[in-house]
N, C-alpha and C positions, 0 to 999 in steps of 0.2 A: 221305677215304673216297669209293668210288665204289657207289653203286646201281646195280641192273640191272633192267630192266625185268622180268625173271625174278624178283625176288626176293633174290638173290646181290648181294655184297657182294665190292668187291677193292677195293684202294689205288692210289693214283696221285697219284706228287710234286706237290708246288707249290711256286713259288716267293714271296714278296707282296714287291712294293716298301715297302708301308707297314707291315711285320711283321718283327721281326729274330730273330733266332735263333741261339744258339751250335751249332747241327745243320749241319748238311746233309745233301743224301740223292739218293738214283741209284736206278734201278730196273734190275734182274737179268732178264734175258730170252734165253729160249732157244726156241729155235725147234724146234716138234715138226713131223716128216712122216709124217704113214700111212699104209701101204698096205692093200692084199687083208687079212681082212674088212673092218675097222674106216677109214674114208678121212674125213670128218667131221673134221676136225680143231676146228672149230666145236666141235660137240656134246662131244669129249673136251674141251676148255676147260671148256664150261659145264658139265661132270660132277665136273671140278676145284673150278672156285666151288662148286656147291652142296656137296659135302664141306665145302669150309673153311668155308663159311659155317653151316652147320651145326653142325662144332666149333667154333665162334666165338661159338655163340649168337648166330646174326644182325649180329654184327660182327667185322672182319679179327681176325686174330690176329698178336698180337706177341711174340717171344721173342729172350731174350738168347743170342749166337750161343755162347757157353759151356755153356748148357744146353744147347742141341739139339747139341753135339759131343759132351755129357756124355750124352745117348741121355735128358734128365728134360725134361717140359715146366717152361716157366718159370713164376711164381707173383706174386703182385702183391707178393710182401714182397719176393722177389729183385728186380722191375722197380725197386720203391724205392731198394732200397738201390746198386743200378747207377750206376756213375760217371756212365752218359748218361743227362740225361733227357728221357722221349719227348715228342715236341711233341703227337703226334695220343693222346690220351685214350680216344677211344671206342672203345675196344679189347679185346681177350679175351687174355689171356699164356693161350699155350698150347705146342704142340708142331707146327710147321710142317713137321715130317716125320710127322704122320700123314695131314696132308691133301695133301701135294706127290708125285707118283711120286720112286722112287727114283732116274730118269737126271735129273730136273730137279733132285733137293737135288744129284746127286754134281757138275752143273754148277756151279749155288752155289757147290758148299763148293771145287769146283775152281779157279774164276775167285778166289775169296775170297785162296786160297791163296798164289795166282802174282801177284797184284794187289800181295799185301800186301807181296811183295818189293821193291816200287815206292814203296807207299805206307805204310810201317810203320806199323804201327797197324789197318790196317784192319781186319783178320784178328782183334783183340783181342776177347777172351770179352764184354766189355763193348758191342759193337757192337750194335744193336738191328733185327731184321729185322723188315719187315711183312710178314702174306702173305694173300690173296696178289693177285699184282699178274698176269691177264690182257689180252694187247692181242686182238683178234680181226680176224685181216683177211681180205676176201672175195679170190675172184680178183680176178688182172691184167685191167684193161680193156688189149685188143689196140688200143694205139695207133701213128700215126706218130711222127716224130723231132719233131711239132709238138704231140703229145698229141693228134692229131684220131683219132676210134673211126673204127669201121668204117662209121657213120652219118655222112655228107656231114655239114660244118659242125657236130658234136657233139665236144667235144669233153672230156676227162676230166681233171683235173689237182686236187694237194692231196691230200690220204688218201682222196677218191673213188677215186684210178688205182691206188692198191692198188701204188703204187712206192716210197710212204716210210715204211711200216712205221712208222710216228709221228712220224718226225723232220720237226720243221719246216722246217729246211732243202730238206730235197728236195721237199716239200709245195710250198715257195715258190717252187722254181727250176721246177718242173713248172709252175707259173700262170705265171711268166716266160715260158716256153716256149711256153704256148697262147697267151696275149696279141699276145707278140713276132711269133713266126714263124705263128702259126695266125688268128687271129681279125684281126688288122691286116693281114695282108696278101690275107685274103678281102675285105676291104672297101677293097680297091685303096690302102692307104698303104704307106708304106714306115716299117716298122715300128722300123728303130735309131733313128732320128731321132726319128720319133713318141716312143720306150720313153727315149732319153734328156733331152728335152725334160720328160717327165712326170716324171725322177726328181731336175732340177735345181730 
């Protein structure tokens, strides 16, 4: 479970080395754009949370993906008796289509669909969704190909530059970036050498 300093409530995976689990789990994300009125994409997110959080009674809500296909919210006798059981407890079974707009579930239930041809099973009534799971990202800091902003020797990398949209990957190859080509070679070294000295 994630807090918000607002108040709101969303979810967001974990993994634990010293925690095991017959689960796994992946987070669904779609990416909204607004235009003329409404542009705030921010403010529509956190209009999202507080709904859910509010039908959730102050915490996520979870439902078995058979019920929200079947149009019933889920019920804690049905989460019981579900083949999966949920690892995260502090939970509200409810109906994740009354708090999600309707382009974000038909994304869901879209990706759900064509996944499941991959991955059989997935798509199974039995599957347990949380919701809801917002990321919120500000603008693009306007950098170079080194991460440097438009501020001499400033430079932006990691989910500050607003380029990784969460993945850590790109979070890390962006501080690659500043380090290597931006920050080492203001301070007059030669930064391969330097960057592969530091990783052996």
């Amino acid at each position: 479970m994630e807090r918000y300093d607002d108040g709101t409530v969303g979810v967001n995976g974990e993994t634990y080395v010293d925690r095991g689990s017959n689960n796994t789990n992946f987070a669904l994300l779609t990416s909204i754009r607004l235009t003329d009125p409404m542009e705030d994409t921010i403010e529509y997110g956190k209009s999202i949370a507080r709904l859910a959080t509010k039908l959730g009674g102050g915490k996520p809500i979870i439902q078995r993906l058979g019920d929200l296909e079947d149009g019933r919210r889920s019920t804690w006798d049905r989460i019981r008796r579900n083949v999966i059981e949920p690892t995260m407890k502090i939970v509200t079974p409810g109906d994740i289509g009354m708090a999600l707009p309707h382009r974000v579930l038909d994304n869901l239930m879209e990706f759900l669909s064509k996944v499941d041809s991959v991955i059989p099973g997935l798509a199974s009534k039995y599957t347990l969704l949380y919701a809801p799971e917002i990321k919120y990202y500000s603008m693009r800091a306007i950098v170079n190909k080194f991460m440097e902003t438009t501020v001499d020797g400033v430079f932006a990398a990691g989910d500050g530059a607003g380029l990784s949209r969460g993945g850590i990957n790109v979070a890390a190859a962006t501080g690659i970036l500043a380090a290597w080509g931006g920050v080492l070679m203001k301070l007059g070294k030669e930064p391969r050498n330097e960057l592969i000295t530091k990783v052996k």
